[in-house]
C-alpha positions in Angstrom: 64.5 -110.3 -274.0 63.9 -111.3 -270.5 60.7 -110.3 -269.2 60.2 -107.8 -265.9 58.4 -110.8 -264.1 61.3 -112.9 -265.2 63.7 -110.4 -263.9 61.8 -109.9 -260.7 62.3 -113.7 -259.6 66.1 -113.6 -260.5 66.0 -110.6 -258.0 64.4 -112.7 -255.4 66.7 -115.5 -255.7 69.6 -113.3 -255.0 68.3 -111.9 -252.4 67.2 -115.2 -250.7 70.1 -117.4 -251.9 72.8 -114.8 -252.0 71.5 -112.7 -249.6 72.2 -109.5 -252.4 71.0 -106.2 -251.1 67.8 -105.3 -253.4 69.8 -102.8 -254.8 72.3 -104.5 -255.7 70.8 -107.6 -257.3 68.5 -104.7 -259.3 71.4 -103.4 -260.6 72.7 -106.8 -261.9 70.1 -108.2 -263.8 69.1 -104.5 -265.0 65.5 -103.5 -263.3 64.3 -100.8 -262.0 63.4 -100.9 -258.3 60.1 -99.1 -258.6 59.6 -102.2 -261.5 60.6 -104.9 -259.2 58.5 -103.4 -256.2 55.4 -103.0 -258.6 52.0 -105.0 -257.6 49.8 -105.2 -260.1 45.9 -103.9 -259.4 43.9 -105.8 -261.1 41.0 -103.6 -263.0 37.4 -103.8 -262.0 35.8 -103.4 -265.6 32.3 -104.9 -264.8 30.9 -101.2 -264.8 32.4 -100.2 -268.4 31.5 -103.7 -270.0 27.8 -103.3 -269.1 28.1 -99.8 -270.6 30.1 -100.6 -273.6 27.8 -103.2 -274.4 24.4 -101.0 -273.5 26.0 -98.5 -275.9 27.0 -101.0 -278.8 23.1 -102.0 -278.3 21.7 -98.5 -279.1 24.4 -97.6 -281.2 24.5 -101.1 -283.2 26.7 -99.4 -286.5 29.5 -97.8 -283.9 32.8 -99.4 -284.0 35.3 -99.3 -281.1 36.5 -95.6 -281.9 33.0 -94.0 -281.9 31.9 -96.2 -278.6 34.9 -94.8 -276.8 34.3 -91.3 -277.4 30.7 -91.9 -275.8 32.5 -93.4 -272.4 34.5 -90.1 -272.1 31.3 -88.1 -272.7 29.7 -89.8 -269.7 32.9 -89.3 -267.2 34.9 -92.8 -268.0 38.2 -91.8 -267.8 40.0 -94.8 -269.7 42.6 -95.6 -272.8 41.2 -96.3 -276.0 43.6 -99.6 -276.0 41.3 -100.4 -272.7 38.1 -100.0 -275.0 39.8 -101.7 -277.5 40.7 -104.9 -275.7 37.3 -104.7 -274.0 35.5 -104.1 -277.1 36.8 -107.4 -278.7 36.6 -109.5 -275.5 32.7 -109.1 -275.3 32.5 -109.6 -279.0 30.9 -106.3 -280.3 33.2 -106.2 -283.2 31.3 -105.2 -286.8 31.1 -108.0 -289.4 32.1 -105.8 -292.1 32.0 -106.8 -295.7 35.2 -106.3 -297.6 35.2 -104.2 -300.5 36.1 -105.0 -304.0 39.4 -103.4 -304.9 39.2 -101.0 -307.6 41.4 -98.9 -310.0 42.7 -96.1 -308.3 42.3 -92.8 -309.7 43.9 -89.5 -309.5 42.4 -87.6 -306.4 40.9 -84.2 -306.5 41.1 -82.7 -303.2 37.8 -81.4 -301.9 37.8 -77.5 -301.4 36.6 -76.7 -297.8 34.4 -73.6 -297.2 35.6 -71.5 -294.5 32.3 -70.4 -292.5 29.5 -72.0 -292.0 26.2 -71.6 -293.9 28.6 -70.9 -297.2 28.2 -73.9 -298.9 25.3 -76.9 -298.8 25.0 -79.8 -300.3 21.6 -82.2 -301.3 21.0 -85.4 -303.1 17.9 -87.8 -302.7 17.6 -91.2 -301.0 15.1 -93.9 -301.3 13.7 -96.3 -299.5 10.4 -98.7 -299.0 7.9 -98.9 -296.6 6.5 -102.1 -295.2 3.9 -102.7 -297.8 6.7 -102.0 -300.4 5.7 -98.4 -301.4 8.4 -96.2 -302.0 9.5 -93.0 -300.3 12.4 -90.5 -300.9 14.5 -88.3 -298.9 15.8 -84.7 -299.6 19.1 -84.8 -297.4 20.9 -81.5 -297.7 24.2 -81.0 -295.4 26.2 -77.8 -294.5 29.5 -79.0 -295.9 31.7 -77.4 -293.0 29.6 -77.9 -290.0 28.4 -81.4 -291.2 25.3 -80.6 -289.6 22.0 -81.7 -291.4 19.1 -79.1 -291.4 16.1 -81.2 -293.1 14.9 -84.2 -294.4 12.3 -84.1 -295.9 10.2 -87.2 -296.5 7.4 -88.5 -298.7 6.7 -90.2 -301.5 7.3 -87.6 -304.3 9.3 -84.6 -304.2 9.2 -82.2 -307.2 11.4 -79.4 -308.2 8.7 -76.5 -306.5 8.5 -78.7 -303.1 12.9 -78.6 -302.9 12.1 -74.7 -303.0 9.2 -74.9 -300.5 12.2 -76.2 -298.4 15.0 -73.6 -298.7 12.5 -71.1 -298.5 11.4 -72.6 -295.0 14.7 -73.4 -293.9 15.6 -69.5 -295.5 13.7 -68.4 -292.2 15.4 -70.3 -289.3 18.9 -70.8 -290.7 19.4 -68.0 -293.6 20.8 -69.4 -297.1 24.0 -70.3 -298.6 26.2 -68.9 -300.9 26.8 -72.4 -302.5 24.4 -75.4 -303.2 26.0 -78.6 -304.6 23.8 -80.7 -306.5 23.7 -83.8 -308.9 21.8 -83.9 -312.6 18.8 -85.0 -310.9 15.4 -84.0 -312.6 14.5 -81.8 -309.5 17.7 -79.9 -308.8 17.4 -78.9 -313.1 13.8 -77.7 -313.1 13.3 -74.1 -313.7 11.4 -73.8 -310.6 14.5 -74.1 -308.4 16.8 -72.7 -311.1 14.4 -69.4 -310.9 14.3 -70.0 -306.8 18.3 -69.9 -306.6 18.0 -66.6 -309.2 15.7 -64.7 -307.0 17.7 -65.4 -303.8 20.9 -65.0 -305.0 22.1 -68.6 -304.5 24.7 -70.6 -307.3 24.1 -74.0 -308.1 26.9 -75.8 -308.2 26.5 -79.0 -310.8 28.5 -82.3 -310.4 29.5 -83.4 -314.0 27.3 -86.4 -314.6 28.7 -89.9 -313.1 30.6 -88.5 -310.8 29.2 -88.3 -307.5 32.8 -88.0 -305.6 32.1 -84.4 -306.6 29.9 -84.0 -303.9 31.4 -85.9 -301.5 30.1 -84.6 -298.3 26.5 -85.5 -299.1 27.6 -88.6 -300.2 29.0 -89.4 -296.8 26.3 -88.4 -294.8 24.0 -90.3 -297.1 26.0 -93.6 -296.4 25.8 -93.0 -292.1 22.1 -92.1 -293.0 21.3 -95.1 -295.4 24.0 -97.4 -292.8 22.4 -96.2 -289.0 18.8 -95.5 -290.0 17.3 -96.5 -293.1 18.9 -100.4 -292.4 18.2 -100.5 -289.0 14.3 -99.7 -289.1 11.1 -100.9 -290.7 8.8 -98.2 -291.8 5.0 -99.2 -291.7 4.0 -95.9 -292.4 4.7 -92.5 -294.0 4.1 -90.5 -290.7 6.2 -93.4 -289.2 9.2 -92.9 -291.1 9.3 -89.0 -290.5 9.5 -89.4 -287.0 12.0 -91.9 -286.9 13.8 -89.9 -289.4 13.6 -86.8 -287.8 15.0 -88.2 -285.0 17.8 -89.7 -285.9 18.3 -86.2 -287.6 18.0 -84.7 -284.0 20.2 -87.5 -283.1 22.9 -86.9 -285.7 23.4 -82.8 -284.9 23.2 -83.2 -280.8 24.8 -86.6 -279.9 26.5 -88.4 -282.8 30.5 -87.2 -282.8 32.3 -86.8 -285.9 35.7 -87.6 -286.7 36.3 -84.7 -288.8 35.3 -82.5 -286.3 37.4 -83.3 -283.8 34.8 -86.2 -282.3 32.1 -82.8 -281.8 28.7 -83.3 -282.9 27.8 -81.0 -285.4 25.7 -78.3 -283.1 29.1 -78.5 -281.0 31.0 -77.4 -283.6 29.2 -75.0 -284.5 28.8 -73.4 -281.2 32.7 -73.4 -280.7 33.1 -72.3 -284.4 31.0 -69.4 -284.2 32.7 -68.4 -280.4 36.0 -68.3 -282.2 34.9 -66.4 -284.7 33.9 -63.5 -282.8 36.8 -63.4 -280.7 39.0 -63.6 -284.2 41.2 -66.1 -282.7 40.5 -69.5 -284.6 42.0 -72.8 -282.8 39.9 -75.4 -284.3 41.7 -77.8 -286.5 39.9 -80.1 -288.7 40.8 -83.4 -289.9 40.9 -83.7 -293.8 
């Protein structure tokens, strides 16, 4: 197939050898007069590379998708192929490691709760310090708003201090209906199983060895383990609760999600909760 630049010097040459109308020698080889009239602006991109790479510097575990939604935020009006193509010609592509394939297995399709504050979800994390101390994580997730209320830090965490938790978060956010948890020794202690009786709560238990059963703290775990747990070095307790806590306060007010629509959490909720009231829900999310 002949290109349009091709075309547009065939068009040229009748003109100037045949002395063709322009009309006529578009109509000929087949182009459009608009095409053969195009000039070509060439693109001043200077701005948006210094920004793409400033933001692939702060944001080091963002691929091209994520970065691009940031550059709308902040008033750049482009095409994702233009982010695309920018993002590999200044090299900010991720080195990630392939995974090993593995047996696939029948599905089950994750039921999705329908308001938010209806269903949570919390596992552990761990991690070491500098001197090589260890510290763990409570991380507990609304599973609908994807927004993260706490996480709590320190080096041990028993069943009564998960309680202490709910019952502080109990006074700024309310309860769920739902709590989805794993076999861990803390989550099957009578203090929270007495807790979750007294407040009218269900546990929700993942059969043990399963944890695609509670998939959604799973995948925040993986972001949190992936953007903030790699990518610092804790000297200190008090250290890694305010790094922590604000990559928390990053994750709910900045971060966008691409199940919710590239929102950040606090965003969808606002626009959830809106909806709601006006009983005319429009939000779509992507399963």
């Amino acid at each position: 197939m002949v290109t349009p630049a091709a075309r547009r010097n065939i068009v040229i040459h009748l003109k100037e050898g045949f002395q063709f109308s322009e009309r006529r020698a578009c109509t000929i080889v087949g182009l459009c007069r608009s095409s053969c009239r195009y000039q070509a602006k060439p693109k001043n991109d200077a701005e948006i590379r210094t920004r793409l790479r400033e933001l692939a510097e702060q944001r080091r575990k963002f691929g091209s998708p994520r970065l691009h939604t940031l550059l709308r935020r902040e008033g750049y009006l482009i095409n994702h192929k233009r982010t695309e193509r920018l993002y590999r010609e200044e090299g900010l592509s991720l080195h990630l490691k392939k995974r090993r394939k593995r047996i696939s297995h029948l599905r089950v399709v994750m039921g999705r709760p329908e308001r938010i504050n209806q269903h949570w979800s919390m596992d552990f994390v761990s991690d070491n310090l500098y001197n090589g101390r260890r510290f763990r994580i409570l991380t507990v997730v609304d599973d609908l708003s994807k927004q993260c209320p706490v996480l709590e830090v320190d080096h041990s965490i028993t069943g009564k201090r998960v309680t202490r938790v709910l019952e502080r978060l109990a006074m700024t956010k309310g309860l769920p209906e739902v709590i989805t948890v794993d076999n861990g020794p803390e989550f099957i202690s009578k203090a929270l199983d007495l807790w979750a009786y007294e407040n009218n709560v269900k546990l929700r238990f993942i059969q043990p060895g399963k944890p695609t059963q509670n998939a959604y703290i799973e995948s925040f775990n993986g972001k949190f383990r992936d953007e903030c747990l790699n990518d610092n070095v804790f000297v200190c307790l008090n250290s890694a609760r305010k790094i922590i806590e604000e990559w928390r306060q990053d994750y709910n007010t900045a971060r966008p999600h691409s199940s919710l629509n590239d929102m950040t959490p606090e965003e969808f909720s606002r626009t959830f909760l809106k909806e709601q009231k006006t009983e005319k829900p429009k939000l779509k999310l992507v399963q």
